[in-house]
C-alpha positions in Angstrom: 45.2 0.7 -4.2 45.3 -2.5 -2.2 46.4 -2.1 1.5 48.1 -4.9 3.4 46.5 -7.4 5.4 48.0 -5.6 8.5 46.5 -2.4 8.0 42.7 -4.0 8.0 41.2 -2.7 11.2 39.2 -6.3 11.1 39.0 -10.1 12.8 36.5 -11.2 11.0 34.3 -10.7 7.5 30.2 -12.1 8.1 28.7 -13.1 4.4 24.9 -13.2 4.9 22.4 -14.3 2.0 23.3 -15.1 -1.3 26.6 -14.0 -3.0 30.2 -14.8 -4.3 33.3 -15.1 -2.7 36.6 -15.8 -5.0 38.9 -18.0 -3.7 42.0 -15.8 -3.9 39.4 -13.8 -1.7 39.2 -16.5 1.5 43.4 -16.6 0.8 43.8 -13.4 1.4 41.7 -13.2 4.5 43.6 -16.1 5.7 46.7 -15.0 5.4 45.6 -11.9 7.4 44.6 -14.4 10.1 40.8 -13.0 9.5 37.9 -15.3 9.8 34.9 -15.6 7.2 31.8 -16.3 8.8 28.8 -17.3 6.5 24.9 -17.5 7.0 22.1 -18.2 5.2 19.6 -15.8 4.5 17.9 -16.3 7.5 20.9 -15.9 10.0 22.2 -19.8 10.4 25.7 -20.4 10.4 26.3 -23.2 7.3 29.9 -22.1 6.9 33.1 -21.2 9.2 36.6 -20.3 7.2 39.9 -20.0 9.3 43.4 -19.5 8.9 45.1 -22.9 10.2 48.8 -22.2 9.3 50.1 -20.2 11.6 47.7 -21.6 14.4 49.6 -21.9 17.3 46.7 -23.0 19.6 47.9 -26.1 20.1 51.5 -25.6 21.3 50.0 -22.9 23.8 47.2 -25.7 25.2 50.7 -28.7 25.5 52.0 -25.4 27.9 49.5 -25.2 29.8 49.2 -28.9 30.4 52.8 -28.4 31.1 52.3 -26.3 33.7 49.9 -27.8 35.9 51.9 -30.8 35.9 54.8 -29.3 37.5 54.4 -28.4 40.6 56.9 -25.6 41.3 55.1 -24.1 38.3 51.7 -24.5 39.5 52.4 -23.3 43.1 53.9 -19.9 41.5 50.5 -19.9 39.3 48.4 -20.1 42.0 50.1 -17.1 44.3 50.6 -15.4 40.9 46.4 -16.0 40.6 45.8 -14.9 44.5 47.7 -12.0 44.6 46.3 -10.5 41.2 42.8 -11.1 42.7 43.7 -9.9 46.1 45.4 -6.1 44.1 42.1 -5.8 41.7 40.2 -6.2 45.0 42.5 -3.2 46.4 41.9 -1.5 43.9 38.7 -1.3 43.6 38.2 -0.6 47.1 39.9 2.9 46.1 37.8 3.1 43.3 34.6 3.0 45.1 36.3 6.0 48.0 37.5 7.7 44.9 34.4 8.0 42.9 31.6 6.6 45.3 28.8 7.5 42.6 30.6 5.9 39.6 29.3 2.3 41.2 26.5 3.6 43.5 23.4 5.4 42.1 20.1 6.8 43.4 18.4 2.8 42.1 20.6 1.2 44.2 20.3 3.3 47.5 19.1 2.2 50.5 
């Protein structure tokens, strides 16, 4: 029984040494979006397979471009950026009154 591309609880297949990989193989791995990493016997990379089709990389990197050339948009990113860091610095503050000993331990007492 063959299981779908979706169901593979995988990113990526590493081929090391000598061995045979079908071609309908590498297709089916690409369509699943999952990458085929191959090394020679000795652990050097020689060979990199990846799905380019639906690759949408590209379009994402033009966006971001995008955005830092607008300056309305890049004056929302950077309050967006501030108050994230600002609330994970909040938090953590309660963290460290919450559990004290989950980030301070008896090597790193005074």
């Amino acid at each position: 029984m063959e299981l779908p591309t979706s169901a593979w609880q995988f990113d990526k297949v590493i081929i090391q040494g000598r061995g045979c990989v079908s071609t309908e193989a590498l297709e089916r791995l690409a369509d699943g979006n999952i990458n085929v990493i191959m090394l020679d016997k000795r652990g050097k990379l020689y060979s990199y397979f990846h799905h380019i089709g639906g690759n949408n990389e590209s379009l994402i990197r033009q966006m971001q471009y995008d955005t830092f050339r607008d300056e309305a948009k890049l004056e929302y990113l950077r309050k967006w950026i501030v108050s994230q860091k600002i609330e994970s610095q909040i938090q953590l503050l309660k963290e460290l009154v919450e559990e004290p000993r989950r980030y301070y331990n008896s090597y790193n007492k005074k």
